[in-house]
C-alpha positions as CSV (number, residue, x, y, z in Angstrom):
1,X,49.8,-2.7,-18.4
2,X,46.5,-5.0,-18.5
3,X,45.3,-4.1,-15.3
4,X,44.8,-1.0,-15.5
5,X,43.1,-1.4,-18.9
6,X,40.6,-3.8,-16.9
7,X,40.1,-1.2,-14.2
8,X,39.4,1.1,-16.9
9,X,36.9,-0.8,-18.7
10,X,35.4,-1.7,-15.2
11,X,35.0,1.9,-13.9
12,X,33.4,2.9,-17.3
13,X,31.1,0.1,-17.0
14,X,30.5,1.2,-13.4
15,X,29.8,5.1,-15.0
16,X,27.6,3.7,-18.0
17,X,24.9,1.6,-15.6
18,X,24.9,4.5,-12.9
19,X,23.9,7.1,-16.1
20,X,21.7,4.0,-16.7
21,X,20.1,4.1,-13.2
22,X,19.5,7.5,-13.0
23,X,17.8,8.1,-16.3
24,X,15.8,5.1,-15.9
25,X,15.3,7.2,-12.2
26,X,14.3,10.2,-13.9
27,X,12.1,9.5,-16.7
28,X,9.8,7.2,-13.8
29,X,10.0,10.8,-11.5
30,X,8.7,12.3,-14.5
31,X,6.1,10.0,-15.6
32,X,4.7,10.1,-12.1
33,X,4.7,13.8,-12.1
34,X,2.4,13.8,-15.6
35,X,0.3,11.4,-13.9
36,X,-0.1,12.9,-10.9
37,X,-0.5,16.1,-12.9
38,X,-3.1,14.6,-14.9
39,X,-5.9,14.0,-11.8
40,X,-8.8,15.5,-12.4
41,X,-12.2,15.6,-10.0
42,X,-14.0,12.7,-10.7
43,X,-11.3,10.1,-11.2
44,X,-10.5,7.2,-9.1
45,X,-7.4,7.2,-7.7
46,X,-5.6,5.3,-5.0
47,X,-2.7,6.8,-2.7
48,X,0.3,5.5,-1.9
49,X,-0.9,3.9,1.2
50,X,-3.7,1.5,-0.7
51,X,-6.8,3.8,-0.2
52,X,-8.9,4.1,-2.8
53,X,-11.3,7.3,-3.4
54,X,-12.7,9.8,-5.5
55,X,-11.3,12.9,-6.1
56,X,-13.3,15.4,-5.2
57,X,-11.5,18.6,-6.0
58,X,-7.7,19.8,-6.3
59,X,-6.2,23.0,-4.5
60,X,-2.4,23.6,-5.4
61,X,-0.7,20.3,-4.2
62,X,-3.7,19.3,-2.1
63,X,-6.2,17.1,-3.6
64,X,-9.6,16.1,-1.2
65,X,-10.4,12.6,-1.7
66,X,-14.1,11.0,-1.1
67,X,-13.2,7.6,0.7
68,X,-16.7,6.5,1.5
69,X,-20.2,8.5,0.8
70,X,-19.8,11.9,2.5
71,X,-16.4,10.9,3.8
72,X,-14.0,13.4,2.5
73,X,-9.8,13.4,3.5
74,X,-7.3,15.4,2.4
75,X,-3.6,14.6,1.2
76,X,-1.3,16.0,-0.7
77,X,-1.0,15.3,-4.1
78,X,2.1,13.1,-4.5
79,X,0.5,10.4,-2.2
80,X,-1.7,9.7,-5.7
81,X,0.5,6.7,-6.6
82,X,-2.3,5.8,-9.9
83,X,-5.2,6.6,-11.5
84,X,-7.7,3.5,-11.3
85,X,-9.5,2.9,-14.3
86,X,-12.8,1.6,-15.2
87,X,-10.9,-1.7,-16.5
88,X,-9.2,-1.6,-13.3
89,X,-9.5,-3.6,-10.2
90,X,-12.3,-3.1,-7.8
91,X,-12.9,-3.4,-4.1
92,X,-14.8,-5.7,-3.3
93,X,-16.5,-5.2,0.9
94,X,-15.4,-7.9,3.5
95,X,-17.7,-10.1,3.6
96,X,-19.9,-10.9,0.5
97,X,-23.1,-8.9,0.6
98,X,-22.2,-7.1,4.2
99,X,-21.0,-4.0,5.1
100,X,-17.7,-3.4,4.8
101,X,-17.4,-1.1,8.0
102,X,-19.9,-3.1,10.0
103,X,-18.6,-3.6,13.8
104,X,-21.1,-5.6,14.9
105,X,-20.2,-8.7,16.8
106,X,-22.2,-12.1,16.2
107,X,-22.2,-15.1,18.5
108,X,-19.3,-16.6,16.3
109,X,-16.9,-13.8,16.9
110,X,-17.3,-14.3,20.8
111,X,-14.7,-16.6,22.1
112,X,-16.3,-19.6,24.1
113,X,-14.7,-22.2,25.8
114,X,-12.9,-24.0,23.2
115,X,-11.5,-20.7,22.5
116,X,-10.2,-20.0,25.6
117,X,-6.3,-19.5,26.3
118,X,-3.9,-22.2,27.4
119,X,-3.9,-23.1,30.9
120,X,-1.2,-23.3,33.4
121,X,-0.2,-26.5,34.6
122,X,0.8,-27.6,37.6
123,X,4.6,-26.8,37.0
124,X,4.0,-23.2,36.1
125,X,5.0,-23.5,32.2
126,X,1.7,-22.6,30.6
127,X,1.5,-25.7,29.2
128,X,-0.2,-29.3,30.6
129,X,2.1,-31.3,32.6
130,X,3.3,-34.4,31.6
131,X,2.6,-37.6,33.6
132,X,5.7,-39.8,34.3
């Protein structure tokens, strides 16, 4: 008779943390949804993805984000995984004082000799050969 009290203790311990999981489940659904519901032009936001914009304006379950100055995109609005406040973090560009989306090579981004890949020794390896 005592096991199948402990498999009935077990299996409603097993029900009580899966009613756990998926209220725990639900109420985050929900409080995402509020959020989510909550964007308004004007507020910072970033997506799901990392990017961070402005949004610009809302249509249904599309919401156009301003990434850069007259850079607009367009995504749907459950990719809005928060709402970045003035407290928040900030972005901060690549390199301090440059431009962010600056392609521009300099003389230190060119490989030179010392940069140059491994070459074959005599054996074929790839790597130097070894004297014996």
């Amino acid at each position: 008779m005592g096991g199948g009290n402990s498999q009935l203790i077990f299996l409603l311990i097993m029900v009580a943390l899966l009613v756990f999981m998926f209220s725990r489940t639900r109420k985050q659904q929900k409080a995402q949804q509020q959020m989510q519901n909550s964007v308004a032009p004007g507020a910072e936001v970033m997506t799901t993805s990392g990017m961070f914009g402005t949004v610009v304006s809302i249509d249904g379950d599309v919401v156009v984000l301003e990434i850069a100055p007259g850079l607009r995109t367009r995504w749907t609005r459950r990719a809005v995984a928060r709402v970045v406040t003035a407290s928040g973090p900030t972005v901060e560009p690549a390199g301090a004082g440059g431009d962010a989306l600056s392609f521009e090579k300099t003389a230190e981004d060119v490989p030179g000799p010392a940069a140059s890949p491994v070459q074959r020794g005599d054996d074929g390896t790839g790597g130097a050969t070894r004297s014996q």
